[in-house]
C-alpha positions as CSV (number, residue, x, y, z in Angstrom):
1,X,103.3,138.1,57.4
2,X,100.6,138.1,54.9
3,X,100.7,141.3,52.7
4,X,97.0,142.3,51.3
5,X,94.8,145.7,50.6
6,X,93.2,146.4,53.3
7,X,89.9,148.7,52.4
8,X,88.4,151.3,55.0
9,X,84.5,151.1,53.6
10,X,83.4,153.8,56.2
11,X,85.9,156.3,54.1
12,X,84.6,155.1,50.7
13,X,83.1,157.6,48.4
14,X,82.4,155.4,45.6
15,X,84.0,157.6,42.9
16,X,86.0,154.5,40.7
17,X,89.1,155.8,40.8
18,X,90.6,152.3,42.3
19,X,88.6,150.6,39.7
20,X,89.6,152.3,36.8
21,X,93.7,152.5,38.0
22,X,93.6,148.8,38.7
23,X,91.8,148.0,35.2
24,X,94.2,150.1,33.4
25,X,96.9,148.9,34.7
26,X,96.7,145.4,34.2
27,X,93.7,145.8,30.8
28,X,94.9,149.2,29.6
29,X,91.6,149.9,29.4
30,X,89.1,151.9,31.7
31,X,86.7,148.7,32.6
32,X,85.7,148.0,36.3
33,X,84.2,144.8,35.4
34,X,88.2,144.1,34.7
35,X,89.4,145.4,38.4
36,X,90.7,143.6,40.4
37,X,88.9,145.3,42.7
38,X,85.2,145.6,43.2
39,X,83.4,148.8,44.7
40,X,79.7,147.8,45.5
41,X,77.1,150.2,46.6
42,X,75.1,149.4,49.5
43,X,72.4,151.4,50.6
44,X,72.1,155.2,52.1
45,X,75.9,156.4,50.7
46,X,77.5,153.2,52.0
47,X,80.3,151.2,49.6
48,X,81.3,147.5,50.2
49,X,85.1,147.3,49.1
50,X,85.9,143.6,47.3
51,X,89.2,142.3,47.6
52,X,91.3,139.1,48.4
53,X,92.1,139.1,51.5
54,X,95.8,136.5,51.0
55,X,94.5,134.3,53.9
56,X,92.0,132.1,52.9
57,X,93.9,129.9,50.0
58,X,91.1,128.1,48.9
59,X,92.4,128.4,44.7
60,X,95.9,127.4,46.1
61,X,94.2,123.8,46.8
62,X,91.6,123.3,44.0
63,X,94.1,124.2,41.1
64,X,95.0,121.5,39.4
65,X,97.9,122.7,37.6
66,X,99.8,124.2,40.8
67,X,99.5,127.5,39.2
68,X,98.5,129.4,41.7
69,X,101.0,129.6,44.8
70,X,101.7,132.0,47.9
71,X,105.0,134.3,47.1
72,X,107.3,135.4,49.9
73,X,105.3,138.0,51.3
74,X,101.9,135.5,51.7
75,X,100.4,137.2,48.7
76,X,98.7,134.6,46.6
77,X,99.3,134.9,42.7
78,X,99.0,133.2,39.4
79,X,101.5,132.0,37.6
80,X,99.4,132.5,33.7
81,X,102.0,130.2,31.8
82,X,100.9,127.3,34.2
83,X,97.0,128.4,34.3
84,X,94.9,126.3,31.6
85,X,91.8,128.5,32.4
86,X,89.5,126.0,34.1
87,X,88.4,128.6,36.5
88,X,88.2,125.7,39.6
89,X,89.7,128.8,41.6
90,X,87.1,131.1,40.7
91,X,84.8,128.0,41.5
92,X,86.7,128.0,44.9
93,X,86.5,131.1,46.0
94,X,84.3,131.8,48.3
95,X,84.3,135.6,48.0
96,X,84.7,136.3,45.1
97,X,87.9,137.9,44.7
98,X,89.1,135.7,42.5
99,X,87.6,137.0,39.2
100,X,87.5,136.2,35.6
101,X,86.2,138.1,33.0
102,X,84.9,136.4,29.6
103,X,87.5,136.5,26.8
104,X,90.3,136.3,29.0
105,X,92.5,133.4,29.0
106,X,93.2,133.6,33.1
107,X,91.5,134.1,36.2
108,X,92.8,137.2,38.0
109,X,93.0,138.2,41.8
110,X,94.1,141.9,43.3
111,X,97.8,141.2,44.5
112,X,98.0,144.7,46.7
113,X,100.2,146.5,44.5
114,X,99.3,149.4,45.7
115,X,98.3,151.3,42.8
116,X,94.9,152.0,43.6
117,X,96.2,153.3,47.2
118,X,97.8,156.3,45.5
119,X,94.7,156.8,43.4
120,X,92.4,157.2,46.4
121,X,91.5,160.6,47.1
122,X,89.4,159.6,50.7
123,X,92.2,157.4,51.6
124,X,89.7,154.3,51.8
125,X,92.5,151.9,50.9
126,X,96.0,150.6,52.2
127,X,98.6,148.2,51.8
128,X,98.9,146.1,55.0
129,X,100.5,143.3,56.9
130,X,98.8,141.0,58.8
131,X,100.2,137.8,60.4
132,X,99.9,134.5,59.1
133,X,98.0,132.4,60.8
134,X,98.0,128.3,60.6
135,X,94.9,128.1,59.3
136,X,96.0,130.4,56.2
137,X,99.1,128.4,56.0
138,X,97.6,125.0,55.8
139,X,96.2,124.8,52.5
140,X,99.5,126.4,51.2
141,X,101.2,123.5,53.0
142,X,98.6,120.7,51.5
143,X,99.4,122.2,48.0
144,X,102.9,122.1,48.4
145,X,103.0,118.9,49.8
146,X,101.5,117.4,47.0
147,X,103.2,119.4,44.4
148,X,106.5,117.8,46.1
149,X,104.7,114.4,46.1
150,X,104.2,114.7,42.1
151,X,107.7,115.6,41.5
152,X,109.6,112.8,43.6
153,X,111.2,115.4,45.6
């Protein structure tokens, strides 16, 4: 099962509150160019609600250092003590989920914490599971493969 934030963009008002929770939380500072999460307005009242979705794995294969990897619950996170900033999984992704802002020393991705779920007064957000298909597994098991491969195991 893959865990991820699942956004209902018919129920979004567009009033920042997931924004602002998510870039306090990890920034302590009220900065939605620094969410993890990215609320876009479309047109007539409607939002478009930006967030990894776990599945497509794309930063798992291009980083080089094996810094980014898929934890137990199919969430895909960074590990910043391996990341050497050369944004090839910002490069990768082909969303746009996986962010970076200038000044910062790592990429960052929304790991669906949850915090902006609470903070949601239209309910426009949740945590949810989804399954895990093979194509969301394989470049997990390419990366791993060769990560293995590297160190003789």
């Amino acid at each position: 099962m893959i865990k991820y934030l699942k956004p209902h963009e018919d129920k979004c008002v567009g009033c920042g509150n997931c924004t602002s929770t998510c870039s306090r939380l990890y920034f302590k500072e009220d900065n939605p160019a620094k969410s993890r999460i990215q609320v876009f307005q479309m047109e007539m009242g409607k939002y478009r609600i930006l967030v990894c979705d776990q599945e497509c794995r794309k930063c798992v294969m291009e980083c080089p250092t094996q810094a980014i990897t898929v934890n137990a619950q199919g969430v895909v996170m960074i590990n910043k003590g391996l990341c050497v900033g050369c944004l090839a999984c910002v490069a990768a992704c082909p969303t746009g989920a996986m962010r970076y802002f200038p000044g910062e020393s790592t990429p960052f991705k929304c790991i669906a914490c949850g915090a902006c779920v609470k903070n949601c007064p239209a309910d426009a957000l949740e945590v949810a599971e989804k399954e895990d298909s093979p194509v969301s597994r394989r470049p997990f098991e390419v990366a791993e493969a060769a990560r293995k491969k590297e160190v003789g195991e």
